[in-house]
LOSE-157624 format. One record per atom (N, C-alpha, C): x, y, z; residue in three letters. Coordinates in steps of 0.1 Angstrom, whole numbers, padded with zeros to 4 digits, always signed. Example, Ala and Ser with C-alpha at 12.3 -4.5 7.8 and 13.67 -1.06 7.14 Angstrom:
2
+0132-0057+0078ALA/+0123-0045+0078ALA/+0132-0033+0078ALA/+0128-0022+0071SER/+0137-0011+0071SER/+0129+0000+0079SER/
***
This chain:
286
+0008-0012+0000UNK/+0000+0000+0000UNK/+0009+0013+0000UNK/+0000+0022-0008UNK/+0010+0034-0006UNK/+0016+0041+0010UNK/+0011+0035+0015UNK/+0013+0043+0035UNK/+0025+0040+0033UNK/+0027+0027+0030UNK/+0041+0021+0036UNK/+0050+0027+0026UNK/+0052+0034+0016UNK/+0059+0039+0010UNK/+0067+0052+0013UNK/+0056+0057+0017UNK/+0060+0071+0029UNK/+0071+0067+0040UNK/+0070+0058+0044UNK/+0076+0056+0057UNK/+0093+0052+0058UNK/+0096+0056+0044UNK/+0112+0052+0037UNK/+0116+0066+0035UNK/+0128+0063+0038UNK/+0135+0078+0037UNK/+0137+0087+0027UNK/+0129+0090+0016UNK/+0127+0093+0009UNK/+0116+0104-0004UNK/+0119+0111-0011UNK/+0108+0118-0014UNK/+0101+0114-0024UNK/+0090+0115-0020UNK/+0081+0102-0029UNK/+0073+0108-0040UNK/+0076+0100-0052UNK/+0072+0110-0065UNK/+0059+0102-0071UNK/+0051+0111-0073UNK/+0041+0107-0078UNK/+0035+0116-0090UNK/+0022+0107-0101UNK/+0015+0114-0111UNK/+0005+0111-0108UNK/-0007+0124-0113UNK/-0019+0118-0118UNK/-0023+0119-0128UNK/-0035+0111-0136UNK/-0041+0106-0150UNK/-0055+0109-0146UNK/-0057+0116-0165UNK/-0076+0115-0159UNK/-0077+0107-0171UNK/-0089+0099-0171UNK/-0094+0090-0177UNK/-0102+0102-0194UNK/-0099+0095-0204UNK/-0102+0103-0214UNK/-0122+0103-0217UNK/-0124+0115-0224UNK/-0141+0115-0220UNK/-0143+0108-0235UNK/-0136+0102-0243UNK/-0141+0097-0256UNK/-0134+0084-0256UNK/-0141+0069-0257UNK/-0143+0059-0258UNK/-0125+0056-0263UNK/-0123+0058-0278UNK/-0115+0063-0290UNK/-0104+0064-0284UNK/-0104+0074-0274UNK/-0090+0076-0267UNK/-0086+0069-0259UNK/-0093+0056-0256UNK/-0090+0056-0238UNK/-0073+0049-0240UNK/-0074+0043-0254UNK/-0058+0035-0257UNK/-0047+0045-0257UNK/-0051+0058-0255UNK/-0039+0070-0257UNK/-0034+0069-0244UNK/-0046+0066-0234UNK/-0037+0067-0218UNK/-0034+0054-0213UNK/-0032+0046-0222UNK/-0027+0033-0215UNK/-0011+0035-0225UNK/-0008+0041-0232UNK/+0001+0045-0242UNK/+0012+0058-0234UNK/+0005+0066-0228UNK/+0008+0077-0215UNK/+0013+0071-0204UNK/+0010+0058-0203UNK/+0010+0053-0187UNK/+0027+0045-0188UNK/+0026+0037-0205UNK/+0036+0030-0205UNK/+0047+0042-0200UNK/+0048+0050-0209UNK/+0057+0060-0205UNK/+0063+0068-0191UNK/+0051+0067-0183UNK/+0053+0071-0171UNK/+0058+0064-0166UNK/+0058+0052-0169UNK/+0063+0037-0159UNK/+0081+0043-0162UNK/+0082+0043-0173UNK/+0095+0045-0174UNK/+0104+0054-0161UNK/+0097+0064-0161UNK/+0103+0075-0153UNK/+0102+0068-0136UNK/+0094+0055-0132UNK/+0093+0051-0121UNK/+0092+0057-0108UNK/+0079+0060-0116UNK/+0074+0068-0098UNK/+0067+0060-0088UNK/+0062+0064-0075UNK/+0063+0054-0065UNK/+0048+0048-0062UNK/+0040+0063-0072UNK/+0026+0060-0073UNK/+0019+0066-0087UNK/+0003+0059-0091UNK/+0002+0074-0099UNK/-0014+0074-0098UNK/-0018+0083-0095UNK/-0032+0082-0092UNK/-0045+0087-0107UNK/-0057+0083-0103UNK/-0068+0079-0117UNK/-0081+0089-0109UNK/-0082+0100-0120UNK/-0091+0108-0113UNK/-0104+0103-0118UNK/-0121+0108-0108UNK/-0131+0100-0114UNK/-0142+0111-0113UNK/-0147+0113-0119UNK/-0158+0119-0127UNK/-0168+0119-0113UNK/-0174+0136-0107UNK/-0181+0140-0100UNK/-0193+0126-0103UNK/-0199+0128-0110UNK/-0211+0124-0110UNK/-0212+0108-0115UNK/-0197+0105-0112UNK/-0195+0087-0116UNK/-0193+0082-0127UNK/-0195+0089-0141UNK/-0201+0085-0150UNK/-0188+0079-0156UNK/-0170+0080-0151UNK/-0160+0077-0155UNK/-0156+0068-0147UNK/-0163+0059-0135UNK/-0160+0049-0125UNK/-0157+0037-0133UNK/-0158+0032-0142UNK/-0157+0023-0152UNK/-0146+0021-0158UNK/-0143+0033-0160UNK/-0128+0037-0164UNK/-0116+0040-0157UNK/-0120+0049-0145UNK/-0110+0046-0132UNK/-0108+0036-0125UNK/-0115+0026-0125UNK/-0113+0011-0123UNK/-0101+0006-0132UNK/-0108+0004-0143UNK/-0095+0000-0152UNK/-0083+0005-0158UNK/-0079+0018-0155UNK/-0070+0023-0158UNK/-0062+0023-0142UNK/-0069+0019-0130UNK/-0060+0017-0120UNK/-0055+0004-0116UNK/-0062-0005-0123UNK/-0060-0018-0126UNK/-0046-0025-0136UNK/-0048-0016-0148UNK/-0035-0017-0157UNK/-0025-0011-0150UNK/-0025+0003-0143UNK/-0014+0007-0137UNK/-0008-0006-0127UNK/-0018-0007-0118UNK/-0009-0022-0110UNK/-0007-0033-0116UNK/-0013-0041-0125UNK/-0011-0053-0130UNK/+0000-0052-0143UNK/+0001-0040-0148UNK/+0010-0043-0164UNK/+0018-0035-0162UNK/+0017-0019-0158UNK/+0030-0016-0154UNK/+0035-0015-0141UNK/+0032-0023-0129UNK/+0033-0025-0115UNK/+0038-0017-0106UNK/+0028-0006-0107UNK/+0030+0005-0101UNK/+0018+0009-0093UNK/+0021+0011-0080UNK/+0008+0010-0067UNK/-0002+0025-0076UNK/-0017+0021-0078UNK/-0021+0030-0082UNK/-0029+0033-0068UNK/-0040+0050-0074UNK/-0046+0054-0060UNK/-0058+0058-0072UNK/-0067+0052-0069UNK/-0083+0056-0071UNK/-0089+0065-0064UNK/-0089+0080-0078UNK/-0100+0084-0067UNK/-0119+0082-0070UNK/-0124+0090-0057UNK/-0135+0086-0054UNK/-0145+0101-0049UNK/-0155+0106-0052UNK/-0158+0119-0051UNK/-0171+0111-0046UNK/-0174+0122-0035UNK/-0186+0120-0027UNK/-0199+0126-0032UNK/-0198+0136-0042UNK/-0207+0145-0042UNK/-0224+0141-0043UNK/-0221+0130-0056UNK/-0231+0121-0059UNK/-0232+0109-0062UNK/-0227+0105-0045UNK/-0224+0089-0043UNK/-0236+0090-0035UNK/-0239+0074-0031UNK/-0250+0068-0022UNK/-0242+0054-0019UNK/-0245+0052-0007UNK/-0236+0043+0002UNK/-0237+0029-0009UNK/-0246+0026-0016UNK/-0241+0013-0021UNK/-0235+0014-0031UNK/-0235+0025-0042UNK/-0226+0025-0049UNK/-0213+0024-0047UNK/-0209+0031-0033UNK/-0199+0040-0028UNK/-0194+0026-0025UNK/-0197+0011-0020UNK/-0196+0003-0015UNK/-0192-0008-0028UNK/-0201-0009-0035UNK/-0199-0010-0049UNK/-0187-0011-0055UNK/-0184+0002-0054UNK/-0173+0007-0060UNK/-0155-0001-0057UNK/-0158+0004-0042UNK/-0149-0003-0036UNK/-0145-0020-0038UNK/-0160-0027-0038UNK/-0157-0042-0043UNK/-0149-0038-0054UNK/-0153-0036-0066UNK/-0145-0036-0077UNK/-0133-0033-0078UNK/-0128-0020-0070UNK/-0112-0020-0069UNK/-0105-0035-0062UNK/-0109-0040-0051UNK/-0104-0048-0045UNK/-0101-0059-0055UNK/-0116-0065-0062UNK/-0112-0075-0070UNK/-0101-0071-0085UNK/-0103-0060-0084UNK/-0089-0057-0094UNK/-0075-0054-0087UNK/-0075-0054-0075UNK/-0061-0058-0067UNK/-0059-0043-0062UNK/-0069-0034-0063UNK/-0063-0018-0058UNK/-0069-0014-0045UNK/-0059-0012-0041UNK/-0060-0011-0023UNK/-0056-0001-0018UNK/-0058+0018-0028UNK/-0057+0030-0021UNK/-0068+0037-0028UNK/-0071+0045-0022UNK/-0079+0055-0028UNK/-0079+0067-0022UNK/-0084+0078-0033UNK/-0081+0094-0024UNK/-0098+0096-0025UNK/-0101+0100-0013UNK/-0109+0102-0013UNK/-0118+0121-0011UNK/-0125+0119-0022UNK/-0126+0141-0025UNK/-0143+0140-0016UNK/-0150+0151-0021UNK/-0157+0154-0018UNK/-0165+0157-0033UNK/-0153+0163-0039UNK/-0158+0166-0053UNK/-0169+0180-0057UNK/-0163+0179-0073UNK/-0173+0194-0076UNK/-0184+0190-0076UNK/-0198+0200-0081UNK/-0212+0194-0079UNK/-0212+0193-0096UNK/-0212+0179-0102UNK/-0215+0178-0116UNK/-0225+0190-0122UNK/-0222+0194-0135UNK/-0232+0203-0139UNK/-0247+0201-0143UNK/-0251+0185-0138UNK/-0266+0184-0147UNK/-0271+0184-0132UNK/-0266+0179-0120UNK/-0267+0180-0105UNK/-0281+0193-0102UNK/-0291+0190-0100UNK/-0300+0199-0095UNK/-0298+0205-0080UNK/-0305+0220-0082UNK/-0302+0222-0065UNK/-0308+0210-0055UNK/-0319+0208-0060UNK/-0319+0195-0047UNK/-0315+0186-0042UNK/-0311+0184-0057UNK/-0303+0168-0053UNK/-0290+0170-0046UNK/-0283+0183-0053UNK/-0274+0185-0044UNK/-0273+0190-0029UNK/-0284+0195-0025UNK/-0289+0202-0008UNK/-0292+0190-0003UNK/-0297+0177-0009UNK/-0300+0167-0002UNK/-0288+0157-0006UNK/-0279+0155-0007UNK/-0271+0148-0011UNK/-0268+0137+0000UNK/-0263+0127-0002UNK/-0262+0118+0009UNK/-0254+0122+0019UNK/-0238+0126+0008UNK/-0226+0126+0015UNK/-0219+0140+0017UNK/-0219+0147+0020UNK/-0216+0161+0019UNK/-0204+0164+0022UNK/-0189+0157+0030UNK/-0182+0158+0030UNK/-0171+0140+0026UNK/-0158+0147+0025UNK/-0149+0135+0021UNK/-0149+0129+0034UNK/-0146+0132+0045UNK/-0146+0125+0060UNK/-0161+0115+0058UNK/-0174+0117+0056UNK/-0186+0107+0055UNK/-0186+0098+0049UNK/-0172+0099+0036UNK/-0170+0084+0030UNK/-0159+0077+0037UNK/-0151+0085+0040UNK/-0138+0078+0050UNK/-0142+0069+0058UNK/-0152+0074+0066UNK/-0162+0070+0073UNK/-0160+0048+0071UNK/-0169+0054+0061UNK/-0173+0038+0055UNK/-0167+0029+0046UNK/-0156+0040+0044UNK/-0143+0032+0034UNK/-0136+0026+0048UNK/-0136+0027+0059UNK/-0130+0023+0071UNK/-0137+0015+0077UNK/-0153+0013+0076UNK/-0160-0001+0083UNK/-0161-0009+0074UNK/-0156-0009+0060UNK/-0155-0015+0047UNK/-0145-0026+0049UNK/-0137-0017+0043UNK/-0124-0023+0044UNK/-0108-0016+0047UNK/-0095-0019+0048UNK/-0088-0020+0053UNK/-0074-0012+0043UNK/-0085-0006+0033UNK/-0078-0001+0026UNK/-0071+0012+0024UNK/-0059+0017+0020UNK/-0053+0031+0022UNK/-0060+0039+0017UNK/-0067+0051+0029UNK/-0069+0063+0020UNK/-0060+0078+0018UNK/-0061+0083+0009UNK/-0061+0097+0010UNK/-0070+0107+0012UNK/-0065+0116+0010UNK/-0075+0129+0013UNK/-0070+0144+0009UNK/-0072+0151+0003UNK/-0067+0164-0001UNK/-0067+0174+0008UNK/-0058+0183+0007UNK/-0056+0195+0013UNK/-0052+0211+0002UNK/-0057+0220+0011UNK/-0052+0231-0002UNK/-0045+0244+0008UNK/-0031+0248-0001UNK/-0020+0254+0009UNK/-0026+0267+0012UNK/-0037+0271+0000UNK/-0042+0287-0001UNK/-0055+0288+0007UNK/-0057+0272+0015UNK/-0074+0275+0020UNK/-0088+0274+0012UNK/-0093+0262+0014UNK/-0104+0255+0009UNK/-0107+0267+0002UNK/-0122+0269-0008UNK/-0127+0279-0012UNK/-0136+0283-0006UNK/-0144+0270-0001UNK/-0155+0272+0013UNK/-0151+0271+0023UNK/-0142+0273+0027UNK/-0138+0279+0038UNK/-0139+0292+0042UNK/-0140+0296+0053UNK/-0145+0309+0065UNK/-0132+0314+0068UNK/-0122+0305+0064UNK/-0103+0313+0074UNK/-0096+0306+0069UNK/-0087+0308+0072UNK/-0074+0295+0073UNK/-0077+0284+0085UNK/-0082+0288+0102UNK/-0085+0285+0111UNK/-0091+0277+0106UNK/-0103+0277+0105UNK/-0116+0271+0102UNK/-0115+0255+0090UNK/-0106+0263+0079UNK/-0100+0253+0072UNK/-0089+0239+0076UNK/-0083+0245+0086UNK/-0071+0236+0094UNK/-0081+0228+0101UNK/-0093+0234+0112UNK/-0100+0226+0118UNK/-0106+0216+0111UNK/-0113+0215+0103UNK/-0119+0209+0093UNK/-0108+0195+0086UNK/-0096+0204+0083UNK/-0086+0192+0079UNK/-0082+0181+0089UNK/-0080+0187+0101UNK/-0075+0175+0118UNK/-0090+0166+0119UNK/-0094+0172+0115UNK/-0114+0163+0118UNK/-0112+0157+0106UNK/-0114+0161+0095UNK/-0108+0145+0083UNK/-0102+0137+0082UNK/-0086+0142+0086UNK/-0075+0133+0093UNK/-0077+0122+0102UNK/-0085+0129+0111UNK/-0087+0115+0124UNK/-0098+0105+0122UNK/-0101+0112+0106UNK/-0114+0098+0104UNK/-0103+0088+0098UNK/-0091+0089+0098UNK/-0084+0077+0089UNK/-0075+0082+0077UNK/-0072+0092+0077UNK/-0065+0097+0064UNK/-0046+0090+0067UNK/-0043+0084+0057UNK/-0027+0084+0057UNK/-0020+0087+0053UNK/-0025+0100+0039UNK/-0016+0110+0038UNK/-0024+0120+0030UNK/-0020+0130+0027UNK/-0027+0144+0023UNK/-0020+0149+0011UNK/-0029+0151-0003UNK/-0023+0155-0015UNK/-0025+0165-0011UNK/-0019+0177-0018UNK/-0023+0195-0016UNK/-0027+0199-0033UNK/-0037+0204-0035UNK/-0041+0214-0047UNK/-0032+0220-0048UNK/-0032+0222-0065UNK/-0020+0230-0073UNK/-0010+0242-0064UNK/-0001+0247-0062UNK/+0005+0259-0055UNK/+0011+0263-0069UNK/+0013+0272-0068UNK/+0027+0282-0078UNK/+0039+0293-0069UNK/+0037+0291-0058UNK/+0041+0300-0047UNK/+0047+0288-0034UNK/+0061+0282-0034UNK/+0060+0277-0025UNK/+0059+0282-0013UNK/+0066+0294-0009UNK/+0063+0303+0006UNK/+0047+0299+0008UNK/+0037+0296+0001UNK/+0024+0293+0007UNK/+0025+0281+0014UNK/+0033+0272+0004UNK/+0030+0259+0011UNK/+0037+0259+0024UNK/+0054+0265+0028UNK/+0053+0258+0035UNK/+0048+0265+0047UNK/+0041+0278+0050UNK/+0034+0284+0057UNK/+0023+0277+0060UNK/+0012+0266+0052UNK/+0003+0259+0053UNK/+0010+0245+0060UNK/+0020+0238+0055UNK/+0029+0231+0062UNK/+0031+0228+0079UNK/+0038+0243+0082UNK/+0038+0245+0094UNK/+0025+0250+0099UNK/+0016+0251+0104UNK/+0004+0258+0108UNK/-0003+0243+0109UNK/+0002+0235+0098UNK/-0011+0218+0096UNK/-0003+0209+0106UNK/+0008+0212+0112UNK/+0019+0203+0120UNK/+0021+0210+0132UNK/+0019+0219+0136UNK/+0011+0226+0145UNK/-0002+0224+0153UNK/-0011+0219+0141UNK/-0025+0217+0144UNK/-0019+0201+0152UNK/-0013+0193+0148UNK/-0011+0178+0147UNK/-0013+0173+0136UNK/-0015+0179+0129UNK/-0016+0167+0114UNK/-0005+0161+0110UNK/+0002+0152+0114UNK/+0012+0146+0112UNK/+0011+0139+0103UNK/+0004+0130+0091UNK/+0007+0123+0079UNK/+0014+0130+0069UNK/+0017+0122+0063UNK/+0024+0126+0054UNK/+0018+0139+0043UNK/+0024+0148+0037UNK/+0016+0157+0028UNK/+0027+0154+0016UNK/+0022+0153+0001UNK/+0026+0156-0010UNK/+0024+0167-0014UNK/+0033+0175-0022UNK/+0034+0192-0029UNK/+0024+0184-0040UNK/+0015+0189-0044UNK/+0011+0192-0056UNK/+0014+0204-0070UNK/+0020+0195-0079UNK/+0029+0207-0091UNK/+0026+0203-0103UNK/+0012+0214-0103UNK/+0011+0218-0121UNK/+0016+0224-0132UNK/+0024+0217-0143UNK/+0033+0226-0146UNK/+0023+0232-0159UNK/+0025+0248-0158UNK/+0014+0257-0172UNK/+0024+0255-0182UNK/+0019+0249-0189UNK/+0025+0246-0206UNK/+0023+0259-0216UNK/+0011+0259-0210UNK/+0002+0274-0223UNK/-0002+0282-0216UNK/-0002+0299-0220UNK/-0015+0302-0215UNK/-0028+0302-0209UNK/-0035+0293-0220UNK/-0048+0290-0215UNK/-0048+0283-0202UNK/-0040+0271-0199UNK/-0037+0263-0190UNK/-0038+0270-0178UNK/-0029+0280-0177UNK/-0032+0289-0161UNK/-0044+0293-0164UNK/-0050+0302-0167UNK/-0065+0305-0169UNK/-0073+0300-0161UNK/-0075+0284-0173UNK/-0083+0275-0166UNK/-0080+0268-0152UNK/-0067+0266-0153UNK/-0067+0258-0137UNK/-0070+0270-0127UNK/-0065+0285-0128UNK/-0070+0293-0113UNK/-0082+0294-0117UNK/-0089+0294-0124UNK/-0104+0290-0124UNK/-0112+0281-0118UNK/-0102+0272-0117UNK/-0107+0258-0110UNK/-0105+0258-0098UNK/-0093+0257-0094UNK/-0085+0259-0084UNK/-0087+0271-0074UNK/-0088+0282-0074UNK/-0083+0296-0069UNK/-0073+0301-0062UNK/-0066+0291-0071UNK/-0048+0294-0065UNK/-0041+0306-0070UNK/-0035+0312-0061UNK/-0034+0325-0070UNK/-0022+0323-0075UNK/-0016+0332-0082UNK/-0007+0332-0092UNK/+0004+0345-0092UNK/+0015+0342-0089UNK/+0027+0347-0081UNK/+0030+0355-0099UNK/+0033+0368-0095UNK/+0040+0377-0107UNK/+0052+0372-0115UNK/+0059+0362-0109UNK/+0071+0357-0118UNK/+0063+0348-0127UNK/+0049+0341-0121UNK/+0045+0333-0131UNK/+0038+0339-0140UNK/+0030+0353-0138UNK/+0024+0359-0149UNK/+0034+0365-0158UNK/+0044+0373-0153UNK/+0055+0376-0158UNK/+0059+0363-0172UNK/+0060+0354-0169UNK/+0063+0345-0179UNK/+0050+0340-0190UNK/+0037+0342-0185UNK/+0028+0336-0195UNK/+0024+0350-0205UNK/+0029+0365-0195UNK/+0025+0373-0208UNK/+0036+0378-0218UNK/+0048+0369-0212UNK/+0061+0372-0224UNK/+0057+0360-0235UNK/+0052+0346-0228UNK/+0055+0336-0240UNK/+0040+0335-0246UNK/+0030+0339-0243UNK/+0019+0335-0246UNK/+0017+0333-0260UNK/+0023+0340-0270UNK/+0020+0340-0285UNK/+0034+0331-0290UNK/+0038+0325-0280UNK/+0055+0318-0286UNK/+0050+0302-0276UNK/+0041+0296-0283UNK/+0039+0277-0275UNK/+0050+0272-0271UNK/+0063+0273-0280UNK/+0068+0262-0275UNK/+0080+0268-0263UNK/+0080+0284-0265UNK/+0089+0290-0257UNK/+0081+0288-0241UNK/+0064+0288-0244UNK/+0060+0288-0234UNK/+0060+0277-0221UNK/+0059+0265-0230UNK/+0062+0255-0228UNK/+0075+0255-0221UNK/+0085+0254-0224UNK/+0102+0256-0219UNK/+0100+0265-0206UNK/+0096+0276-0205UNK/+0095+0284-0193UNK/+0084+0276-0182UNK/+0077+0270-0185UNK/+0063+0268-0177UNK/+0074+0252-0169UNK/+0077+0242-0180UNK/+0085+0233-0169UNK/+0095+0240-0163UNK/+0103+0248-0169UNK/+0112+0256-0162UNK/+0107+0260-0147UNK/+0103+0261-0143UNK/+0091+0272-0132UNK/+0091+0258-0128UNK/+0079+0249-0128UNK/+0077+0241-0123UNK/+0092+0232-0116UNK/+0106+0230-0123UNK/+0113+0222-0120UNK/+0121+0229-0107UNK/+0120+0246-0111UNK/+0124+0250-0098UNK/+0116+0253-0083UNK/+0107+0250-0084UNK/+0093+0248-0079UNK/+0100+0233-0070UNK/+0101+0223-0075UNK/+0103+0209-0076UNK/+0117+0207-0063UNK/+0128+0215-0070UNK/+0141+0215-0069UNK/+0136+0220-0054UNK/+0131+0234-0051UNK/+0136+0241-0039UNK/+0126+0229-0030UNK/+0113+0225-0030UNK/+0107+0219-0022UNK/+0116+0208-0016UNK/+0121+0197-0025UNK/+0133+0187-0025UNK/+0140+0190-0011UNK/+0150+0205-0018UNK/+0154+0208-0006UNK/+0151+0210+0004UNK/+0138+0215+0008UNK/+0134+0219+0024UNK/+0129+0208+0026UNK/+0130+0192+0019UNK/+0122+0180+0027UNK/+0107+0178+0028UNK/+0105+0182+0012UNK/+0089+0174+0013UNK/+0088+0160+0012UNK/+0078+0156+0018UNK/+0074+0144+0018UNK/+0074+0138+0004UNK/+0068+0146-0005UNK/+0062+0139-0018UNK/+0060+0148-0029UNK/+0064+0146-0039UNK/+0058+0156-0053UNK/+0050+0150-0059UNK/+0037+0156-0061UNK/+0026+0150-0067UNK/+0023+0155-0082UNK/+0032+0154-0093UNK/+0028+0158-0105UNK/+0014+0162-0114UNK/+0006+0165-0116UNK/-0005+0170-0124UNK/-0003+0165-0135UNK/+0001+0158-0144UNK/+0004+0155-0159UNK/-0004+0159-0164UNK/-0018+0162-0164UNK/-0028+0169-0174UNK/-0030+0156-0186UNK/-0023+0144-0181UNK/-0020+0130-0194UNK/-0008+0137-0207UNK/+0006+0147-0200UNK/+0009+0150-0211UNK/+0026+0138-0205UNK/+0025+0132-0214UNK/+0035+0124-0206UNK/+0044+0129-0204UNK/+0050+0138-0215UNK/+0064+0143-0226UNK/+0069+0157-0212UNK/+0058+0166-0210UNK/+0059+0173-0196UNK/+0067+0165-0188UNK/+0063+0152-0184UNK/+0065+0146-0169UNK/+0081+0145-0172UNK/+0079+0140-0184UNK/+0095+0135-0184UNK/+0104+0142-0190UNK/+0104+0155-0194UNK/+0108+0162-0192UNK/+0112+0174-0177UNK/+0107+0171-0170UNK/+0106+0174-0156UNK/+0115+0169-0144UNK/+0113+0153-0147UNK/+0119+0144-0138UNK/+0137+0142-0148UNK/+0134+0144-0153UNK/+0146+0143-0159UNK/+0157+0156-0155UNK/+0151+0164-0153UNK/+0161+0177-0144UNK/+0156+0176-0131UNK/+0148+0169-0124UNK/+0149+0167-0112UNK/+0157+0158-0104UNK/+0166+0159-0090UNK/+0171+0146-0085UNK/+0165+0142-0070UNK/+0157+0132-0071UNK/+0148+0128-0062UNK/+0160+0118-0056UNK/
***
């Protein structure tokens, strides 16, 4: 299981993969994954569709990850519009495919998601499935954290409390949402080890390829975005491939300084671009 990976002296490299929305493609990310194996990271996680409708697929793309390229995967699992037997469901099916971690979100509210259904939702937080991924079975979870403060969150306070209350339902280690600013992280770092949250945390590092790319992810995200990095997407924006070059650039030194102050883990974003990752780890020394 991934817990026990953590527990080696070491900083632990990880990717994640989303599952492709067209049938057509799904052979491109088993083609992505070979390649990732190469670079030999220690995990790589299979994101899953708010509203389920990609569970089918994150099954089996975390299934090839352990069985063909033998690399501990982590399934995630979003609460938003689960109901305990799917949620249970679900779980059988990793098991009998041999996958034995999963991160567990909370998740966005799918867009076809009505206000009711979502006001009345079963599960309303990631701790309620922890919950029952723990009277279930025996399997490793995660759980996310963000260095800049939930977005529904009321504080930073309020946010930390909330994180030590998810933690003690069972969490054994903590991804972090995208940063571009490490001074955030490790200010959130210390303040979460303070609180007691002692598991392990992985950096989470998006590297912006394009323009558009930042856009969209602080859109998603609401990570803010440090002037050295705008500084670079309004020099290269009309130059892809120069942009590209600056954007891992950024990210590798992003990578390099964490290393040094002793993070736990680097959690890669691949976005499924393989060619990024390995270009990345290849000027990285983990």
């Amino acid at each position: 299981m991934i817990r026990d990976i953590y527990s080696k002296d070491k900083t632990v490299l990880s990717f994640e993969v989303f599952p492709p929305k067209k049938e057509e493609e799904i052979y491109d990310i088993y083609k992505t994954l070979d390649t990732l194996k190469s670079l030999h990271p220690d995990f790589i996680g299979v994101t899953y569709g708010a509203g389920g409708s990609n569970s089918k697929k994150t099954a089996s793309i975390a299934a090839y990850i352990k069985n063909i390229c033998d690399i501990e995967p982590i399934a995630h699992l979003t609460a938003v519009a689960m109901d305990q037997a799917f949620l249970l469901s679900f779980l059988d099916e990793l098991k009998e495919k041999g996958i034995s971690n999963v991160l567990a979100l909370r998740g966005d509210r799918p867009k076809d998601m009505s206000d009711e259904a979502y006001n009345n939702r079963v599960f309303l937080y990631a701790e309620d499935i922890i919950k029952i991924i723990h009277t279930h079975s025996d399997i490793c979870v995660a759980a996310a954290c963000y260095p800049e403060v939930h977005p529904d969150s009321e504080s930073r306070e309020s946010d930390l409390h909330y994180l030590k209350q998810k933690v003690d339902t069972g969490v054994n280690f903590l991804i972090t949402q995208m940063f571009f600013d490490n001074s955030k992280f490790y200010e959130f770092l210390n303040l979460a080890r303070q609180k007691n949250i002692q598991v392990p945390i992985s950096a989470g590092i998006m590297p912006i390829t394009s323009a558009r790319q930042l856009g969209t992810s602080v859109t998603l995200s609401g990570t803010s975005v440090p002037q050295k990095l705008s500084n670079l997407v309004a020099k290269y924006a009309d130059s892809p491939d120069d942009m590209r070059k600056a954007g891992i650039d950024y990210a590798v030194k992003q990578i390099e300084d964490l290393i040094a102050n002793g993070v736990d883990g680097i959690h890669i974003y691949t976005m499924n671009k393989a060619a990024t990752a390995t270009d990345i780890v290849s000027q990285i020394s983990l």
